[in-house]
C-alpha atoms as a printed R data frame, in Angstrom:
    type eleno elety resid chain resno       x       y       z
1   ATOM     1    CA   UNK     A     1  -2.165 -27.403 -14.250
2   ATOM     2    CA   UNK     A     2  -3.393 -25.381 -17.070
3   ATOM     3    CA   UNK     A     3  -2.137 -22.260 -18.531
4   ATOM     4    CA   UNK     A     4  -4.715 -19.524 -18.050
5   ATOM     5    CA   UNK     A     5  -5.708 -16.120 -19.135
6   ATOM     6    CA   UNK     A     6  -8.036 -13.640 -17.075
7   ATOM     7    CA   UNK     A     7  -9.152 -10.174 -17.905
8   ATOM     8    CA   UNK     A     8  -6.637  -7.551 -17.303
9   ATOM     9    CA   UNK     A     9  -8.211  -4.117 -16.461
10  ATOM    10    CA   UNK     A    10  -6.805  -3.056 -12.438
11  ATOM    11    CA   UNK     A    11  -3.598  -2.094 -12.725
12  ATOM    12    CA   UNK     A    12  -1.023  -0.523 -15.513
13  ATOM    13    CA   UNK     A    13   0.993  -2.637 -18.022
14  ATOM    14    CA   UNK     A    14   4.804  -0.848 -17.411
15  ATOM    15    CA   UNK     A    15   6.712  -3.592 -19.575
16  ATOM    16    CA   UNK     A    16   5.376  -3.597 -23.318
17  ATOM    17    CA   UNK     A    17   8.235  -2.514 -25.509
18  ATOM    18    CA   UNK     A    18  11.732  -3.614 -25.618
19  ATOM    19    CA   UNK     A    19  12.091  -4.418 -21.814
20  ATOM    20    CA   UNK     A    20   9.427  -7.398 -22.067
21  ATOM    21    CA   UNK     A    21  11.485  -8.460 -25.143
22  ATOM    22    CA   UNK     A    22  14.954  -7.895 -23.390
23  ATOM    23    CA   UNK     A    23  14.045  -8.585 -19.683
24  ATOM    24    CA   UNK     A    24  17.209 -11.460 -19.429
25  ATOM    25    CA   UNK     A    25  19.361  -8.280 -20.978
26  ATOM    26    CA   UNK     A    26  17.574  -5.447 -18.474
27  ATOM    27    CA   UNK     A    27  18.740  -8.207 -15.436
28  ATOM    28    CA   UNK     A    28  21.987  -7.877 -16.358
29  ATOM    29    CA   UNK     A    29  21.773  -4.170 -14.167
30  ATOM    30    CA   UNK     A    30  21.509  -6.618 -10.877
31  ATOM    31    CA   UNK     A    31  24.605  -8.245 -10.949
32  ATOM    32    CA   UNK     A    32  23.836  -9.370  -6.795
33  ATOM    33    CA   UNK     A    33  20.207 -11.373  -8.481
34  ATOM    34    CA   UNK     A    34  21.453 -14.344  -7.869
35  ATOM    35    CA   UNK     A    35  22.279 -13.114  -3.870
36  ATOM    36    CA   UNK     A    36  18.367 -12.461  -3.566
37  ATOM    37    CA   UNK     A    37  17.541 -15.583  -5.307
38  ATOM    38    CA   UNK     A    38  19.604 -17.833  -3.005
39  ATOM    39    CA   UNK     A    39  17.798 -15.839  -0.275
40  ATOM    40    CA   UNK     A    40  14.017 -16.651  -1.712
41  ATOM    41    CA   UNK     A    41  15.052 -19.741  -1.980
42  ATOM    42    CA   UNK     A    42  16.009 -20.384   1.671
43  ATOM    43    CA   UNK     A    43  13.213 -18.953   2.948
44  ATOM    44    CA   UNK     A    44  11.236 -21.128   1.121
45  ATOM    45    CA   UNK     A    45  12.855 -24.416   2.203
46  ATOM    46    CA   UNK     A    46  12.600 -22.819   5.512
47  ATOM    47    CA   UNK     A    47   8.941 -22.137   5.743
48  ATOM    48    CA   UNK     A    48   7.578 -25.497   7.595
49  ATOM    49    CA   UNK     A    49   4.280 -24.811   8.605
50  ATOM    50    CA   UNK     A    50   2.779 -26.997   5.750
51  ATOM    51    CA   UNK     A    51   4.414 -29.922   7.673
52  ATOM    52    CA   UNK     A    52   1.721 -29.566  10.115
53  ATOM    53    CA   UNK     A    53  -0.641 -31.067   7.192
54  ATOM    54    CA   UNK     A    54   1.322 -33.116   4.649
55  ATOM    55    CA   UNK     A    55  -0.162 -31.042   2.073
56  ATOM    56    CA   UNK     A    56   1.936 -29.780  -0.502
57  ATOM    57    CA   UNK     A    57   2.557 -25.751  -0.477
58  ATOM    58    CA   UNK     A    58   0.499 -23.545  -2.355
59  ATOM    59    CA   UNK     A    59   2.190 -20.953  -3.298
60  ATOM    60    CA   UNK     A    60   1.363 -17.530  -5.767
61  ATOM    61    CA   UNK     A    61   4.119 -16.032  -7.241
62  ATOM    62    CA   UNK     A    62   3.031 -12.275  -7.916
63  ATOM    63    CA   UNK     A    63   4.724 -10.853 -11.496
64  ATOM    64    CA   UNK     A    64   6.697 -14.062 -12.833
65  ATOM    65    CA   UNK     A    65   7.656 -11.953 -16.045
66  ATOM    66    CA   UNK     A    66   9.482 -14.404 -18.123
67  ATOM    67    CA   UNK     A    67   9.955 -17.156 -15.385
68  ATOM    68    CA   UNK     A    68  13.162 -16.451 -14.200
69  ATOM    69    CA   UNK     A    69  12.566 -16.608 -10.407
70  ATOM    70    CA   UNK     A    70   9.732 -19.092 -10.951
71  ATOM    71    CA   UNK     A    71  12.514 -21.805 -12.183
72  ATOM    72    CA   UNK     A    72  14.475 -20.849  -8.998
73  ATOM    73    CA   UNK     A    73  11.040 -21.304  -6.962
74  ATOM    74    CA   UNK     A    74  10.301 -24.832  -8.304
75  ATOM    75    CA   UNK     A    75  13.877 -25.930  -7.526
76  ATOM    76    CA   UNK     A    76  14.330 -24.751  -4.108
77  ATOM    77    CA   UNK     A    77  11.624 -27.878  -2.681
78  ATOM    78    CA   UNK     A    78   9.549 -31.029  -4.037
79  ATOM    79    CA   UNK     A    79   6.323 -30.599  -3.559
80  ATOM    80    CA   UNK     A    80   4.977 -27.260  -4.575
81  ATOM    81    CA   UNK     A    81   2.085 -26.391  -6.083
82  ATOM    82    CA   UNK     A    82   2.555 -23.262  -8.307
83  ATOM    83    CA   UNK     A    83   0.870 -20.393  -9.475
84  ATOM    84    CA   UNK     A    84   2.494 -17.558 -11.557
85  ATOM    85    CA   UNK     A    85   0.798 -14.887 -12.879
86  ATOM    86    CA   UNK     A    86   1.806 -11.749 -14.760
87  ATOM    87    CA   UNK     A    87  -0.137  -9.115 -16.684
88  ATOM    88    CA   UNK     A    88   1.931  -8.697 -19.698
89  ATOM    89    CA   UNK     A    89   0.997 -10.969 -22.775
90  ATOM    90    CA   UNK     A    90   4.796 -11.119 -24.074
91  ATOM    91    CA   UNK     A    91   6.390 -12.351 -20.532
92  ATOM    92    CA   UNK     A    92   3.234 -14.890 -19.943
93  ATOM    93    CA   UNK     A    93   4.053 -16.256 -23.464
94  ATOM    94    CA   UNK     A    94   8.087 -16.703 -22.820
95  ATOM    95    CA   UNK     A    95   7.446 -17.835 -19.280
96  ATOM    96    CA   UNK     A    96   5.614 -20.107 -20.834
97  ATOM    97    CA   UNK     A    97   7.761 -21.488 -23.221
98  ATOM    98    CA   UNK     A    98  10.976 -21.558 -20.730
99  ATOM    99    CA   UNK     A    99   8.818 -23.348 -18.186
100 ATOM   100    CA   UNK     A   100   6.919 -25.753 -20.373
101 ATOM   101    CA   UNK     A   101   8.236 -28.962 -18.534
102 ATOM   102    CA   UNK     A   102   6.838 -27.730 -15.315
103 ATOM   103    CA   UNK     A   103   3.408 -26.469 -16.392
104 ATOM   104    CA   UNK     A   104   3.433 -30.247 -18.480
105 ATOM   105    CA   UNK     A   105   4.504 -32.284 -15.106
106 ATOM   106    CA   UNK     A   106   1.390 -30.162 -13.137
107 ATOM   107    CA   UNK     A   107   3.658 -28.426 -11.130
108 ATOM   108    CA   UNK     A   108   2.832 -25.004 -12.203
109 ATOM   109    CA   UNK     A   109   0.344 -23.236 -13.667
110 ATOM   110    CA   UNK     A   110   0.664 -19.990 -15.577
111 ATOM   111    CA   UNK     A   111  -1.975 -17.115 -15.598
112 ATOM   112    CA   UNK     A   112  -2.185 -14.194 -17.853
113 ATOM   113    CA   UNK     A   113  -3.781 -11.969 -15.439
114 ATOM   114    CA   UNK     A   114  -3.865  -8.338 -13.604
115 ATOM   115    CA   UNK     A   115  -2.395  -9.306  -9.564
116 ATOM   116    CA   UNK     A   116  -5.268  -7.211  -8.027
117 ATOM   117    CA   UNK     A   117  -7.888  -8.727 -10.178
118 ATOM   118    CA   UNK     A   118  -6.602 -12.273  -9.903
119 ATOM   119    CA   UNK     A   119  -5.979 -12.100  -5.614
120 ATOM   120    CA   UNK     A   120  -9.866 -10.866  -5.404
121 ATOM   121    CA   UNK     A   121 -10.783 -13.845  -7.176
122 ATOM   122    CA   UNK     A   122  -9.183 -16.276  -4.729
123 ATOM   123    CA   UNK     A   123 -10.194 -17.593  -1.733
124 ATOM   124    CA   UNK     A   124  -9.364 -15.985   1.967
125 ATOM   125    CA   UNK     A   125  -6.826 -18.353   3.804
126 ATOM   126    CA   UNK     A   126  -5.249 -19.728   0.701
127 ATOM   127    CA   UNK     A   127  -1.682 -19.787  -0.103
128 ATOM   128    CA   UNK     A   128   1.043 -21.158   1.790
129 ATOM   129    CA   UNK     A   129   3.580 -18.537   0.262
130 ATOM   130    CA   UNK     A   130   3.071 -15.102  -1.685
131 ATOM   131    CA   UNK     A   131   6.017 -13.941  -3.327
132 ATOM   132    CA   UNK     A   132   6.934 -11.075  -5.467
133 ATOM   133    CA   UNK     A   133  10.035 -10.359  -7.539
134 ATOM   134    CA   UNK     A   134  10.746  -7.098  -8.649
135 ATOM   135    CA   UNK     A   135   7.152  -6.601  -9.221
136 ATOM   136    CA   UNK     A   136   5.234  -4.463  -6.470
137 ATOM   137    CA   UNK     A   137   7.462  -1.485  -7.216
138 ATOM   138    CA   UNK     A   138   6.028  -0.717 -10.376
139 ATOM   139    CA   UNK     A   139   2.744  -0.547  -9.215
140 ATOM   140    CA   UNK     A   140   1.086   3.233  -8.542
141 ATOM   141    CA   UNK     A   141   0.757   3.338  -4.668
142 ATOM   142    CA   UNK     A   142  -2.848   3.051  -4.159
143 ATOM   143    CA   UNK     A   143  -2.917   0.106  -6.026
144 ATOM   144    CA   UNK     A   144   0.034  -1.802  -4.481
145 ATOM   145    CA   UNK     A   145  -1.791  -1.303  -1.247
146 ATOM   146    CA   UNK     A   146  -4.750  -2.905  -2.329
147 ATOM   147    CA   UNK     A   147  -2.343  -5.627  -3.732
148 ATOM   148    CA   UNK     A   148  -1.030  -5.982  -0.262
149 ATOM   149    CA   UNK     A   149  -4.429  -5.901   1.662
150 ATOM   150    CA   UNK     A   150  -5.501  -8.984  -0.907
151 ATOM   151    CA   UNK     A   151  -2.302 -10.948  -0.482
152 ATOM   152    CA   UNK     A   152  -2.679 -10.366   3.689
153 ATOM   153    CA   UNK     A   153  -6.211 -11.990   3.245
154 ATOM   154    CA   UNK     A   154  -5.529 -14.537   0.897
155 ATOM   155    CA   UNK     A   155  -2.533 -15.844   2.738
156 ATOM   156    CA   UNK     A   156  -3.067 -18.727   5.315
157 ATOM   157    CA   UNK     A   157  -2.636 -17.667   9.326
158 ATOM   158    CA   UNK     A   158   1.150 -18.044   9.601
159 ATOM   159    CA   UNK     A   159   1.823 -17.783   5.757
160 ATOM   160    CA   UNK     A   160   5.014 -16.456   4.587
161 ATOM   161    CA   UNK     A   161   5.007 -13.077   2.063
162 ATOM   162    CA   UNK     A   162   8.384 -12.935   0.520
163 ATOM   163    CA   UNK     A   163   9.072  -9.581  -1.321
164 ATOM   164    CA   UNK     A   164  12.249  -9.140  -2.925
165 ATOM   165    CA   UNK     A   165  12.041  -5.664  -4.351
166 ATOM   166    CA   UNK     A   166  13.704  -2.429  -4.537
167 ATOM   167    CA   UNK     A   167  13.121  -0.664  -1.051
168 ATOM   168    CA   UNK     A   168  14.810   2.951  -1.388
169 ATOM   169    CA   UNK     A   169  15.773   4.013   2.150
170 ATOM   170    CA   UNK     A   170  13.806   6.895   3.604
171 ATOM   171    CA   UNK     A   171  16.998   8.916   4.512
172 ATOM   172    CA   UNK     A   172  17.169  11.853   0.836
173 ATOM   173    CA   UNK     A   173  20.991  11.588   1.589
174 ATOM   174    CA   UNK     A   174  21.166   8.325   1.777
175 ATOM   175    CA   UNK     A   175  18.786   7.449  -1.686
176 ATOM   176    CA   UNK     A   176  21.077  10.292  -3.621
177 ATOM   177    CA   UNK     A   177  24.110   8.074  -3.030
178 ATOM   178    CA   UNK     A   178  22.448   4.664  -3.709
179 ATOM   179    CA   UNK     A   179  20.320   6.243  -6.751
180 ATOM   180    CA   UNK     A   180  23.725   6.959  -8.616
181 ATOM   181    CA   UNK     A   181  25.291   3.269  -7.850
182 ATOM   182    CA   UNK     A   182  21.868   1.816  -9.080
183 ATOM   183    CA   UNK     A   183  21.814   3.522 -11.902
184 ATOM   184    CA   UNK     A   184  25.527   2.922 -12.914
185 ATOM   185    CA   UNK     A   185  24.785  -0.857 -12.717
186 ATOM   186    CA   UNK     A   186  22.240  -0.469 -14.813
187 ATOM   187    CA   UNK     A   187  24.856   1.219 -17.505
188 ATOM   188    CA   UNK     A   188  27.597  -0.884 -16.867
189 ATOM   189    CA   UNK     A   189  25.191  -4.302 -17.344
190 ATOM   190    CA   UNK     A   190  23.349  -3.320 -20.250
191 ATOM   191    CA   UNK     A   191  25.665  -0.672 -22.570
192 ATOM   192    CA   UNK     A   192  27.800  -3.818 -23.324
193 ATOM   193    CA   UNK     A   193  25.462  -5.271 -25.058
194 ATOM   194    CA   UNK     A   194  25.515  -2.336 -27.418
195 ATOM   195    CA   UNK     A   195  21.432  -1.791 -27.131
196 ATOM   196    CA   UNK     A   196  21.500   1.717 -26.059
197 ATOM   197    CA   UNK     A   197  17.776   2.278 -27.020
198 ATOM   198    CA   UNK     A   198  16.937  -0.712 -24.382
199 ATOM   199    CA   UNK     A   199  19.434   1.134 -21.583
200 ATOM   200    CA   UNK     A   200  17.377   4.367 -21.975
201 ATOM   201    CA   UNK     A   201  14.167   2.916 -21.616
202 ATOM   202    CA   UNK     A   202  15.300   1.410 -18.420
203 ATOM   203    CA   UNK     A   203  17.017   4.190 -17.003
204 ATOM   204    CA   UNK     A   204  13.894   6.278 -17.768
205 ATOM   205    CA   UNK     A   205  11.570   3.270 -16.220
206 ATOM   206    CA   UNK     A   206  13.817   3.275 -13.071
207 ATOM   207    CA   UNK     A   207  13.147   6.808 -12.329
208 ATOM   208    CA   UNK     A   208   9.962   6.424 -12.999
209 ATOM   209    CA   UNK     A   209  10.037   3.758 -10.333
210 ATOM   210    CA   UNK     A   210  11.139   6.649  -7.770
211 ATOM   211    CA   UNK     A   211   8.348   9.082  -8.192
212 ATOM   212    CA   UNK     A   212   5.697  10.505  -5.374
213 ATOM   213    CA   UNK     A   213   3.237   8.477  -6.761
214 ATOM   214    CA   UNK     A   214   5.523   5.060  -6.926
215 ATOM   215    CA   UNK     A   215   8.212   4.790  -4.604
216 ATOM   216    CA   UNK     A   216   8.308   2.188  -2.022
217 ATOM   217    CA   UNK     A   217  10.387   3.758   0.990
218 ATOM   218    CA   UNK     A   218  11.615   1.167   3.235
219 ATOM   219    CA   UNK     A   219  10.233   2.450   6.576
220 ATOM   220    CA   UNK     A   220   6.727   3.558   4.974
221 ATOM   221    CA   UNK     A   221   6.476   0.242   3.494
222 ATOM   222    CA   UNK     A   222   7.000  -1.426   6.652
223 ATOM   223    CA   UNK     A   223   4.453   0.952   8.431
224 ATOM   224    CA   UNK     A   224   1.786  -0.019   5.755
225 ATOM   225    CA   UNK     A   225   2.271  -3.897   6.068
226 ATOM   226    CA   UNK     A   226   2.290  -4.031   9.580
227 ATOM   227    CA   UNK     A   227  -0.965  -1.928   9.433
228 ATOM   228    CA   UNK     A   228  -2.135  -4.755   7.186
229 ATOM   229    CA   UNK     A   229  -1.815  -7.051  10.137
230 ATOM   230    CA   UNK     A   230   1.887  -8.437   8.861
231 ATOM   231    CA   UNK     A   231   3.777 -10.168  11.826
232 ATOM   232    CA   UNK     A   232   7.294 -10.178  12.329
233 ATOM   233    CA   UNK     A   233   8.453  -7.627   9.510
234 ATOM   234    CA   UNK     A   234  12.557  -8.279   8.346
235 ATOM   235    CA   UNK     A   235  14.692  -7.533   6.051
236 ATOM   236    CA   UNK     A   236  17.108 -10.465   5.427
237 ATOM   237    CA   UNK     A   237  19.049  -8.904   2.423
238 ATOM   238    CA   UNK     A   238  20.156  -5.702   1.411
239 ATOM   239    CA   UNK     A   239  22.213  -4.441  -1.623
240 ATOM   240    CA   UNK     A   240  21.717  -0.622  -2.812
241 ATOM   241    CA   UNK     A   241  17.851  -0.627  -3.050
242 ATOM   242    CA   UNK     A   242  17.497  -3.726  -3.448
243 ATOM   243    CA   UNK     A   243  16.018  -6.354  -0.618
244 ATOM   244    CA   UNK     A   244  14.680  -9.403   0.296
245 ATOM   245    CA   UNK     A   245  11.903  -8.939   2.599
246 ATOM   246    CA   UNK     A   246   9.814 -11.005   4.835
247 ATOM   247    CA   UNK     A   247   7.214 -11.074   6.684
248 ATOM   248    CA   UNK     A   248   3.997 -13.478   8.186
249 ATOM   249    CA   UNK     A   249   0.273 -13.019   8.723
């Protein structure tokens, strides 16, 4: 597969200064990753409905950033066939790099591209497997739904979406407590590393990420997908806001 680059003119571009150039650093604030990883991962190597045709999965991977979940996608199963796209030039480029072997052997394919501009493009019935890592909460509302009304249609009857994303409970209580403990991780991951220019950028992104116009409430998410047409909504992971989420057309 080829890398590829599509015009990017849907949706914002939230990662251009130091947290495109830092993102391994700005991970360092989700010390339970690797939890949510092993979690895509199993749902993945659960997912047999493409046993039904011997045809290798197609799978879209929505916001690869620098291809740190993509490596973890490739190695959960043989037989993939991968598509990662992200909208930022910088994370394209080092997902690129990282992931050169893979997009060499034809096992992935990496595409500069804006997700709502690049699921319109494809085909209805499609993929195998959507999934999203950290991505769909950074998106403005009205545009995340129209993310989510694309992926529902380009998905194949009985496909799997995977989100694994920061769901903010619906209970104000509840998010006060959590917003404090996800913020302190934050802190405690990143001010080692002495970049305290990079750890207020992300503490200002974060709470950006929690505004009227962005947040993704837990129970108002799951209203909106099964709306959609989703089937059999569930969360299989939870640690402060963040979640691993699944659900099937």
């Amino acid at each position: 597969m080829k890398n590829q680059t599509i015009e990017n003119e849907a949706g914002e571009r939230r990662f251009q200064g130091h947290m495109s150039e830092e993102y391994l650093i700005v991970m360092q604030g989700i010390p339970h990753l690797a939890d949510m990883d092993r979690r895509v991962q199993e749902a993945i190597i659960g997912y047999r409905d493409c046993e039904k045709t011997g045809q290798p999965l197609k799978v879209l991977e929505v916001g690869c950033g620098p291809g740190r979940a993509t490596a973890k996608i490739i190695a959960s199963r043989p037989g993939l066939n991968l598509v990662a796209i992200d909208s930022e030039p910088k994370l394209a480029v080092q997902a690129r790099r990282y992931l050169s072997e893979a997009v060499d052997d034809g096992i992935l394919s990496i595409v500069e591209a804006d997700a709502l501009v690049y699921l319109q493009a494809s085909p209805d019935n499609h993929f195998d497997i959507v999934i999203e890592v950290l991505c769909l909460h950074n998106l403005e509302l009205n545009y995340r739904n129209q993310v989510l009304q694309e992926i529902y249609r380009t998905l194949k009857p009985g496909g799997l979406f995977i989100a694994a994303d920061k769901f903010p409970p619906d209970d104000p209580v509840m998010f006060s407590k959590l917003l404090q403990d996800h913020i302190g991780l934050f802190v405690d991951g990143i001010a080692p590393s002495g970049r305290f220019d990079l750890l207020k950028e992300v503490v200002l992104h974060e709470l950006a990420d929690f505004s009227p116009e962005r947040i993704m409430k837990e129970q108002e998410s799951l209203q909106i997908l099964m709306n959609l047409g989703f089937q059999n909504c569930r969360f299989i992971f939870r640690r402060n806001f963040d979640c691993v989420f699944l659900t099937n057309k």
